[in-house]
Structure formats: C-alpha cells, structure tokens
C-alpha positions as CSV (number, residue, x, y, z in Angstrom):
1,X,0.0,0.0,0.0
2,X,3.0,2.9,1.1
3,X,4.4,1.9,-2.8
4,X,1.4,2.0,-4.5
5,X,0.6,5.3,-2.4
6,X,4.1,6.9,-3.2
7,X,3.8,6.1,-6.6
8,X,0.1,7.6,-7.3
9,X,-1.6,4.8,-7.4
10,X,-4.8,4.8,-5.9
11,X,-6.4,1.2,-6.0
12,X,-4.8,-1.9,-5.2
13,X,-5.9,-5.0,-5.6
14,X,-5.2,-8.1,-3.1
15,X,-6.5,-11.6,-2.3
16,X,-8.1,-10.8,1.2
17,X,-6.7,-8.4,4.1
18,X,-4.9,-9.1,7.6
19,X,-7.5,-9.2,10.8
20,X,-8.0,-9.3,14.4
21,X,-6.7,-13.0,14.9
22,X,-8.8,-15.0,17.0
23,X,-8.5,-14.3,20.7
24,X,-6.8,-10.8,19.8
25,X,-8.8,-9.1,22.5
26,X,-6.2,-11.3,24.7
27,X,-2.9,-11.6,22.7
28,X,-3.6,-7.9,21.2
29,X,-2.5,-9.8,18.0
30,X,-4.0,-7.8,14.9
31,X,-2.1,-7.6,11.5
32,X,-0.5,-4.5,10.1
33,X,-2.7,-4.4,7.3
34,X,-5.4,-2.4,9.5
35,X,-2.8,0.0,10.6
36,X,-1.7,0.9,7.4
37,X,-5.4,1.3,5.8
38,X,-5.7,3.6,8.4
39,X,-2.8,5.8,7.5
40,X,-2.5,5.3,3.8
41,X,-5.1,6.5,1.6
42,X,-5.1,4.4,-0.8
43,X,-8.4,1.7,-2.2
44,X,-8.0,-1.9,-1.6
45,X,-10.0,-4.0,-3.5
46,X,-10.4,-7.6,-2.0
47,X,-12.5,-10.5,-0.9
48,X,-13.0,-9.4,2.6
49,X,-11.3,-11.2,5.6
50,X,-11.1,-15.2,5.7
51,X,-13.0,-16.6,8.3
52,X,-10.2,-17.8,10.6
53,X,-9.7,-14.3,11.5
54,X,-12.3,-12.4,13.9
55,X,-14.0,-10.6,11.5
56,X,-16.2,-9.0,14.1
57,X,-13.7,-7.6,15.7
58,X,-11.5,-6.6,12.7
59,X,-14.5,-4.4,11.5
60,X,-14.7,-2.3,14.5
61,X,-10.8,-2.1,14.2
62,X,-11.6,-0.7,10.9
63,X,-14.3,1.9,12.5
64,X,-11.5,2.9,14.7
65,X,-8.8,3.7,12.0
66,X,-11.2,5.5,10.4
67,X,-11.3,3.2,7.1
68,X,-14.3,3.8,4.9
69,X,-15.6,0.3,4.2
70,X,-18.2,-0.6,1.5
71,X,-19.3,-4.3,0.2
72,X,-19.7,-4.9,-3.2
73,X,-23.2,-5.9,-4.6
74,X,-26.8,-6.7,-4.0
75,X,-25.6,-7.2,-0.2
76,X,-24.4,-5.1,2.9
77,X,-22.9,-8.5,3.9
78,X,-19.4,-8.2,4.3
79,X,-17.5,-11.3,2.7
80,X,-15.1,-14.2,4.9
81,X,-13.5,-14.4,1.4
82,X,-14.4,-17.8,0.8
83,X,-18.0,-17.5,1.4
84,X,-20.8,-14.7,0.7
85,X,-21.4,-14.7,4.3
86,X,-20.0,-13.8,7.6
87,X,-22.6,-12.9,9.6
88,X,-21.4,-9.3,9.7
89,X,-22.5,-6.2,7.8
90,X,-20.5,-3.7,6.0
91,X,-20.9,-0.2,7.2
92,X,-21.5,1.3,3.5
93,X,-22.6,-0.9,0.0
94,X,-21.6,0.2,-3.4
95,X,-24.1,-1.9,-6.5
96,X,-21.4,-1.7,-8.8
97,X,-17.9,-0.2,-10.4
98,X,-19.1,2.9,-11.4
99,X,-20.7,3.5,-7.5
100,X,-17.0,2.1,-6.2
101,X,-15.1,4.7,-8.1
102,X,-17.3,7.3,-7.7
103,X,-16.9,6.1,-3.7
104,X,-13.1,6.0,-4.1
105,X,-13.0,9.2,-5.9
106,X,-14.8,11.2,-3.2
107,X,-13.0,9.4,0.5
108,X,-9.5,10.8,-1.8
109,X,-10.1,13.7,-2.4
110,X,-11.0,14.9,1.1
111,X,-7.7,14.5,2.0
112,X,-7.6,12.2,4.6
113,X,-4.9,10.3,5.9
114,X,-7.5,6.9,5.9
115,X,-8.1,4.5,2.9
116,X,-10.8,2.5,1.7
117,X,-11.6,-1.4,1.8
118,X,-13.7,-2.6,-1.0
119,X,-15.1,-6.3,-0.2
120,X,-16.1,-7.9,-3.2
121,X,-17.6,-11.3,-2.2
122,X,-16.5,-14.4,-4.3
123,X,-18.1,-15.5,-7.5
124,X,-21.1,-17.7,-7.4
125,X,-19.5,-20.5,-9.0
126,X,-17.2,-21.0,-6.5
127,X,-20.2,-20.9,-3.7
128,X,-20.3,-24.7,-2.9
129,X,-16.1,-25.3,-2.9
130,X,-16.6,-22.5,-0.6
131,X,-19.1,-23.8,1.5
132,X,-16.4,-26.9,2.1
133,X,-13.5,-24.6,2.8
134,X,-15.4,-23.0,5.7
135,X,-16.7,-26.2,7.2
136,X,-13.0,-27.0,6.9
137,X,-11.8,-23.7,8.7
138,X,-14.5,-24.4,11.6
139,X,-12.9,-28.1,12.0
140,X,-9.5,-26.9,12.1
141,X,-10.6,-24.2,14.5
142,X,-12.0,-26.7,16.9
143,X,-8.7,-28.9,16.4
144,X,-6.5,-25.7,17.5
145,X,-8.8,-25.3,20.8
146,X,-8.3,-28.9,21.5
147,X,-4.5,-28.7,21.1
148,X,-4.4,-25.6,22.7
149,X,-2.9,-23.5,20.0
150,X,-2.7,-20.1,20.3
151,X,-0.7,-16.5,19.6
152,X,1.3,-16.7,16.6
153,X,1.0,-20.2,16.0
154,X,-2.8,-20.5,15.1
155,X,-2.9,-18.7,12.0
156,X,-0.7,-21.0,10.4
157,X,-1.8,-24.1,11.6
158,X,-5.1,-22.9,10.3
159,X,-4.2,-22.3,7.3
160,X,-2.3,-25.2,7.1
161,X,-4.9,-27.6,8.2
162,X,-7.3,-25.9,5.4
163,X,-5.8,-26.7,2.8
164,X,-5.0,-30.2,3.9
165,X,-8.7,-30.8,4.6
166,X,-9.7,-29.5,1.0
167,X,-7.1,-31.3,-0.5
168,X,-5.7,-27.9,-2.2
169,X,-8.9,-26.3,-3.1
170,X,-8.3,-23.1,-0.6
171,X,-5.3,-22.5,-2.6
172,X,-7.3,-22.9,-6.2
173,X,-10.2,-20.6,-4.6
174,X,-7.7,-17.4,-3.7
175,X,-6.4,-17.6,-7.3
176,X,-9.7,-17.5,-8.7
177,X,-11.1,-14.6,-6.0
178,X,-7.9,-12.1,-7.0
179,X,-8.8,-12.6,-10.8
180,X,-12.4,-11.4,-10.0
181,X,-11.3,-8.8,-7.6
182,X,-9.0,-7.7,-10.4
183,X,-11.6,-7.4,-13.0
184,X,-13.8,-5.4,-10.9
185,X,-10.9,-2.8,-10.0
186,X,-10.4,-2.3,-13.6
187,X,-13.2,0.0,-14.6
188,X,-12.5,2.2,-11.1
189,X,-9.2,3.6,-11.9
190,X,-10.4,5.9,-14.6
191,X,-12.5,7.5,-12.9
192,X,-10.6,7.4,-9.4
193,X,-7.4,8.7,-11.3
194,X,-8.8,12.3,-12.7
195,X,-10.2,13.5,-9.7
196,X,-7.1,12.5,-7.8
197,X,-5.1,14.0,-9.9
198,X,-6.9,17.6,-9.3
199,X,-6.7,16.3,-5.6
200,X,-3.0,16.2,-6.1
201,X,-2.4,19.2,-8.5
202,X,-4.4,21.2,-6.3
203,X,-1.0,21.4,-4.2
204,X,1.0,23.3,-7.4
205,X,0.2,26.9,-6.7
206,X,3.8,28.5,-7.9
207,X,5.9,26.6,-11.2
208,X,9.4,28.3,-12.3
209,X,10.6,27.5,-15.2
210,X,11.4,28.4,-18.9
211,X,9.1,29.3,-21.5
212,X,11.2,28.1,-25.5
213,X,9.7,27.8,-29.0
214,X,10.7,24.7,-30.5
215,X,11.0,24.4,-34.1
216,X,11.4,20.8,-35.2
217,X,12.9,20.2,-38.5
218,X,12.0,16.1,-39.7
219,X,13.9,14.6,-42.4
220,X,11.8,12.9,-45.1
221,X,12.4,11.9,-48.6
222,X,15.7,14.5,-48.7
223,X,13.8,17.2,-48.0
224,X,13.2,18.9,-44.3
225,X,9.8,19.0,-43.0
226,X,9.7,22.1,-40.2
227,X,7.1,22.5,-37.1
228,X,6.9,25.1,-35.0
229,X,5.7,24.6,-31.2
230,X,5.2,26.0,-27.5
231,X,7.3,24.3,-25.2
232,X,6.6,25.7,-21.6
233,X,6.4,24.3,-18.1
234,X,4.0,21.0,-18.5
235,X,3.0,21.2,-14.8
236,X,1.7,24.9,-15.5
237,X,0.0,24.1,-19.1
238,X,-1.6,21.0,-17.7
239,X,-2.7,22.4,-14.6
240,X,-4.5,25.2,-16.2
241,X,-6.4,22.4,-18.5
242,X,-7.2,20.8,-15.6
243,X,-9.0,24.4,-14.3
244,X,-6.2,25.0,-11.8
245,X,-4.7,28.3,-12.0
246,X,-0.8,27.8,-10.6
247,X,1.2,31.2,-11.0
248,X,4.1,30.7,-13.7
249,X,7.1,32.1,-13.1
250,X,9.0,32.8,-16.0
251,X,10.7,35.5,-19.2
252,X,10.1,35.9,-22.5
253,X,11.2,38.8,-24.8
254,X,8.8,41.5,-26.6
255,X,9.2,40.2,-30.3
256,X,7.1,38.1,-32.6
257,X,7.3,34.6,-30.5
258,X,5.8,36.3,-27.5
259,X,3.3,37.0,-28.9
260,X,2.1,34.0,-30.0
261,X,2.8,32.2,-26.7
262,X,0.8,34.6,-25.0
263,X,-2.4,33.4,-27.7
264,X,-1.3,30.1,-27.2
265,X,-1.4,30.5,-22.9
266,X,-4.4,32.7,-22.8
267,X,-6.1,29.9,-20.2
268,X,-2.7,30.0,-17.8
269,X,-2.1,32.8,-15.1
270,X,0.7,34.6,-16.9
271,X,1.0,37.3,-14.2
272,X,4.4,36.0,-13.5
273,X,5.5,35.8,-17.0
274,X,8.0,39.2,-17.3
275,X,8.4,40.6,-21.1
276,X,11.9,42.1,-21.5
277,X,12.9,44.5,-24.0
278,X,16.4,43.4,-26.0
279,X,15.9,40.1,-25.0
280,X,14.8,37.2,-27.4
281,X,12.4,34.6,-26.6
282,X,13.8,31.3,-26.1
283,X,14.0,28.9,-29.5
284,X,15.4,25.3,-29.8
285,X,15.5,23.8,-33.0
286,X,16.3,20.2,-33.1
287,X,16.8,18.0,-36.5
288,X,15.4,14.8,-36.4
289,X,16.5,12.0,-38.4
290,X,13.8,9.7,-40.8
291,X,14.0,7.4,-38.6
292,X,13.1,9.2,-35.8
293,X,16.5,9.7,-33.4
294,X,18.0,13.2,-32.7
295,X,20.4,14.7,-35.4
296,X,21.0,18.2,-34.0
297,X,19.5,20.5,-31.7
298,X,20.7,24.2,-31.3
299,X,18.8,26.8,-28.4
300,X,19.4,30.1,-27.8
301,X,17.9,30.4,-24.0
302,X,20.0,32.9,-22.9
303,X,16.8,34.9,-21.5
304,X,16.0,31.8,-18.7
305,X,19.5,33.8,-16.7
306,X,16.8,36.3,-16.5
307,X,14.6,35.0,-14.2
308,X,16.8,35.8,-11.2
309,X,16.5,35.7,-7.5
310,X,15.9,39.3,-7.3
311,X,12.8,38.7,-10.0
312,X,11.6,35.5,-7.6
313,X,11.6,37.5,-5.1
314,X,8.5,40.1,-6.1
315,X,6.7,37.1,-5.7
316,X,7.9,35.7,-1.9
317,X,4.4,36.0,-1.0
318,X,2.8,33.5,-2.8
319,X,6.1,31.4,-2.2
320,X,5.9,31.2,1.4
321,X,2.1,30.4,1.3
322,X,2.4,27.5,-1.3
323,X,2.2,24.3,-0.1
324,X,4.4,23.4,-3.4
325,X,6.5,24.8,-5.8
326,X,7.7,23.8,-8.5
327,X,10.8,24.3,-10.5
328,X,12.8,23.5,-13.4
329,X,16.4,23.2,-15.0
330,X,16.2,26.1,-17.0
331,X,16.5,29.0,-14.5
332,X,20.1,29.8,-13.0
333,X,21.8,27.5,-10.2
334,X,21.7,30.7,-7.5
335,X,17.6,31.2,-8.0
336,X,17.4,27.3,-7.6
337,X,19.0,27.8,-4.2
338,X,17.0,30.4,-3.4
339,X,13.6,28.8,-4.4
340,X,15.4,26.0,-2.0
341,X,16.1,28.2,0.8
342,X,12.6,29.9,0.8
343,X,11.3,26.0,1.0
344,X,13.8,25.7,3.6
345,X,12.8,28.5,5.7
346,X,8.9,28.0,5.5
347,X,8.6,23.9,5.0
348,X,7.5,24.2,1.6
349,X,7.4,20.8,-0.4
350,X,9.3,21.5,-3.8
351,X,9.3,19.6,-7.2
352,X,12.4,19.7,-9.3
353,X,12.3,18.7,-13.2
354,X,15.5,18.7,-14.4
355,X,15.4,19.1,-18.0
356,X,18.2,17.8,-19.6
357,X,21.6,15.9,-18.1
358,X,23.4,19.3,-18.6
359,X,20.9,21.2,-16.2
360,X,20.0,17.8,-14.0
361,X,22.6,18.4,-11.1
362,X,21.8,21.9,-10.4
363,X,20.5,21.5,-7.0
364,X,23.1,19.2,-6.4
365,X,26.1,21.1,-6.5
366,X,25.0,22.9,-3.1
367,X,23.1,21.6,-0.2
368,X,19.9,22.7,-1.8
369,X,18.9,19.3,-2.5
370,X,18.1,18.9,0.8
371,X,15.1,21.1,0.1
372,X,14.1,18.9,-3.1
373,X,10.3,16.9,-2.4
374,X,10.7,15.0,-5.4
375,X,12.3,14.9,-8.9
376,X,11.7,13.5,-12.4
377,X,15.0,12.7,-14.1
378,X,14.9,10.2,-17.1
379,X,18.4,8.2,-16.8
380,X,20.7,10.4,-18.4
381,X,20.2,13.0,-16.4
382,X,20.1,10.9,-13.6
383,X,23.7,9.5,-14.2
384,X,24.4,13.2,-14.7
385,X,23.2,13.6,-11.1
386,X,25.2,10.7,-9.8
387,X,28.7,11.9,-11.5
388,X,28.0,15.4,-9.8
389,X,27.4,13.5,-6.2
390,X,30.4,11.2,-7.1
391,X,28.9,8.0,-6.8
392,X,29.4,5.0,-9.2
393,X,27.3,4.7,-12.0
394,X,26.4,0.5,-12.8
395,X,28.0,-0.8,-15.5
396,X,24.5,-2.4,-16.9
397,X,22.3,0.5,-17.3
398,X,19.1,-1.6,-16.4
399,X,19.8,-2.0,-13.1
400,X,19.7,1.6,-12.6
401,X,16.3,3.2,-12.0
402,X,15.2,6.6,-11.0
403,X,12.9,7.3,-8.6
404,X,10.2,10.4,-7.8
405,X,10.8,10.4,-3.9
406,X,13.7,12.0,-2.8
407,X,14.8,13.9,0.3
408,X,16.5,13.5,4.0
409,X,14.1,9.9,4.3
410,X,14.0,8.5,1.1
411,X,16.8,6.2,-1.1
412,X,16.7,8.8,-4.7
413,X,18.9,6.7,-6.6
414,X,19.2,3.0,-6.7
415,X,20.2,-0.3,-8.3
416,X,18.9,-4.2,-8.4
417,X,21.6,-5.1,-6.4
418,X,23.0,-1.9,-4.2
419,X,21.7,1.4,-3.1
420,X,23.7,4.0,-4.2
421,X,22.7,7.1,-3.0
422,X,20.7,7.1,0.7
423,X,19.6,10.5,1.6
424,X,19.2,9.7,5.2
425,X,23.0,7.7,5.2
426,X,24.3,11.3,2.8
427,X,22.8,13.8,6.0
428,X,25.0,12.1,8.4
429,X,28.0,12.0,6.2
C-alpha cells in the first residue's frame, strides 16, 4: 500500500486483508494491514477477511482507523473471502464499479490520511467449494482449541490444516477470488485517477521554469519538414487544462514569439511571466533524423539567466504560502538555491524537473537538495546527477532506476543489487 501510495496509485488490488486473529482481544495480536489502511489512503479491492480471523472484531478495528468500508453488490454483507457470508454487515454498500469509483474518488479527495476497503464477495461458481472450505476452517478451529494452540502459532496451523482438509482447493479458490477482484478494480481507476489528480495538482500553486519555441525540423524523402511549437512548463499548461490556476514564473522577450505564446497561454495565469525588452524569446531547433533519433538540436535560452533571484523575489508572497513549488532546470543555479532556501525557511514541499543531463545536477552542487520533495529525471540526467554526487554509475544501465521520492528519508537513486545514494545515510555524512 505505502508503494502504491508513493507512486500515485490509488487502487490496489489483493486476495483478502490481515484481521484481528482470534483471541486478539487477549494476545492484542492484529495484523498490520489495518494500521496501514488507516494511514495510507489508498483503495483496496479484496474479498474481505477469511473466516479464521475475527471478523467482528477486525470491522470495528476498521471503525477505529477511520477506514471507509463498503461491500460490493446486491448485499451489505461483508464477505469471509471464501463465502458470501459472515454474519457481519458492512458499514457502507456500493451496487457496482461505477458506484466504487465514484466512492473511491470522493474518500481521496477529502484529503484524509484513511483509505478505503472494498469487499467484493466471491463469485457464485465458486459458492459450494466455498461452503467446504469453511466447514473445513471451523474443523480446524475446533482442532487448534483442542490442542491448545494459540498466539502466533494458530494462524498457520489454520491455514495449514485448510488446505490439507480441501485437498488444495483453498489454494485454487484465492487464485480465482484475485482474478475477480482484479476485473472489478479495472473500470474504477479511470474514474478514481482524474479526480485525484486535481486532488493532487491542487497542491502546485507556484511553477518556475522556462518558456522556449521549438521548431522541429524532420527529415523525409531529402527534404526537411519544419514544425513550429510552445514548449513551456508541463506542470503549469496542464494544470490550467485541468481548471487550476498555478502562477508561472518565468521570461520571455517582446518580439514576434511572444506574442504567439501569450495566444497560445491565454487559459494560464501569466501574471508571473515578465516581457523584457532586448531580450529574445527562447527557440530550440532540433533536427530529427527519418528514422526518428536526434540529429542536432541548437537553443538560444539565454533569456532563462533572466529570471533571477531578485525577480523570484517580487513574488515571496505566494512562495511562502504555497504548499508546493515547483521548478525546473532552465533558470540559474543561485535562484534554484533560493527557491530551495525559501522552502527551507517555511517547510514548503518543492518539485524539481530537471530538463536535460546538462541542467539535472543543479540543486546538487550545493546543499539545496536537501530542500528537493521530489524529482523526475529520465536516466541520463540521472547519471548526470550521480557523477555530480560522485557516486558509481552500474555498469548495466538496467539496473539503474530513477525514482520520484527524494529527500532526507528516502533512497533517490538505486540499483537491483545496491543502493547507491541514501539520503538519510548522505545527511549524516
């Protein structure tokens, strides 16, 4: 769930959860699983909670943590993942995917710090195996009182002694359940993913960054083929599509390519934006081959030294009260640090987008990186980051993988086989 949560995902999709083991009210035993629904919003999708568990009490655990929890269905019975039944009732009921996601969508974007169990009971078809597996779990309970098993060792001899009365068919059963479960979380994240994207985007209330028109010449038959484009910040374009309205930060000149961005950006906050007389808007023009690779690129983005400290600073303000900045590689290594020292200062979460490997290790040639929230770096400019921090780069390139999360708590740069940057391990050193 904390993966799936730190990578944006907001449904995940598992066979059945942890519970209140039997006789937890004694041996306080009671799996992790409800402990991290109640701190992780993210959906699960599963069959509900197998039947050698205390589901009773395992709901009203839920209740506690604060877990929205809906069955799926005709029913407000809550599922004992092999059978329909458990003599227990789900708080809430959703009738069907669209209800779940609009359900999901909703308990997200209020923010909390709470998920959301979906218990989707197991198919019909599978009604009388299941009907023997939880004659067999109430034999094998009765054979654990007998013996006197308890604590940590029940749940496995339960499980255990399942599937040797069933012969295997437990086993066969949870396959089954995940592939339903599975098929059911499908439709949800479509829905569940645009409104918690605004959830998230609604953060980005100040992007920094460089405003260029691209012309991009394509070779085809001999002859170049040339297309003219706006390339600014993608957090502030999209964000403004999306109806949010971050300020952007950023120069242009006063000539004939101003103009036209400022057509092209009439839905963005361009209040930021400054127009500078004697100055050129920023061009790249990059030849691409017929088959599609680079050939040659040439920019003149001289006018990105422009947007200085000095200029950031007009706008402190609305700095200080963002709860997340953005920034890119295109402005100058001393307004990075300051950007980083204003986050510093006032606990500010800041996003860094590198840009390209030239422009990648910006923050890290000072301690600003310490400021840094997260990054994007594709793995050039990720090995461009490495080299600046004077680590080893692998020899096989697809061990090495970049990751968004950085900061004091979080491993930014990593292998298969070794950790090569800890941010944690680099703030002691």
């Amino acid at each position: 769930m904390l993966v799936a949560h730190k990578m944006g995902i907001p449904v995940f999709v598992t066979g059945g959860i942890g519970g209140v083991h039997r006789g937890g009210e004694k041996t306080m035993d009671v799996s992790a699983d409800l402990t991290e629904l109640g701190r992780t919003p993210v959906a699960v999708v599963s069959a509900g909670v197998k039947s050698i568990l205390d589901i009773g009490r395992t709901l009203e655990y839920l209740e506690t943590q604060g877990v929205c929890v809906a069955s799926f269905g005709n029913s407000r019975e809550f599922p004992a993942f092999f059978s329909h039944q458990s003599g227990f009732q789900a708080p809430y009921q959703v009738q069907n995917e669209e209800e779940a996601a609009k359900l999901i969508a909703s308990t997200l974007t209020l923010g909390l710090s709470s998920g959301v169990l979906i218990a989707v009971p197991c198919p019909k078809e599978q009604a009388a195996s299941g009907e023997t597996i939880e004659k067999a779990i109430q034999q094998a309970v009765n054979e654990a009182g007998a013996k006197g098993i308890i604590g940590k060792e029940l749940t496995p001899f339960l499980l255990q002694r399942v599937n040797e009365l069933t012969h295997g068919k437990s086993l066969d059963s949870s396959i089954l359940l995940l592939k339903k479960e599975k098929r059911k979380a499908n439709p949800a994240p479509a829905s569940v993913r645009v409104s918690h994207l605004h959830f998230i985007f609604s953060f980005f209330k100040v992007v920094i960054g460089g405003i260029n028109v691209d012309f991009i010449a394509k070779a085809k038959d001999a002859t170049l083929m040339v297309q003219n484009t706006t390339s600014l910040h993608l957090f502030s374009y999209c964000l403004s599509r999306l109806g949010k309205m971050p300020l952007f930060i950023s120069a242009m000149g006063k000539d004939e390519h101003s103009e036209s961005i400022l057509r092209y950006c009439s839905h963005m906050d361009m209040g930021g934006v400054v127009q500078l007389d004697g100055h050129s808007t920023a061009t790249y023009c990059a030849v691409i081959t017929g088959s599609g690779e680079l050939s040659l690129g040439l920019g003149d983005m001289d006018i990105h030294q422009q947007i200085t400290e000095q200029y950031i600073s007009k706008f402190k303000q609305s700095l200080c009260t963002a709860p997340l900045v953005c920034v890119d590689g295109n402005v100058s290594t001393s307004t990075i640090q300051y950007v980083c020292q204003i986050a510093r200062e006032h606990h500010i979460a800041v996003c860094y987008e590198p840009t390209d490997e030239n422009k990648a290790s910006k923050p890290f040639l000072s301690d600003s990186w310490r400021s840094l929230t997260c990054i994007s770096p594709n793995l050039r400019e990720l090995r461009a980051i490495n080299r600046t921090l004077g680590h080893p780069i692998p020899a096989d390139s697809r061990h090495f993988m970049p990751l968004w999360f950085v900061g004091s708590h979080e491993v930014i740069f990593q292998s298969q086989k070794t950790s090569l940057w800890n941010g944690r391990k680099a703030a002691r050193d």
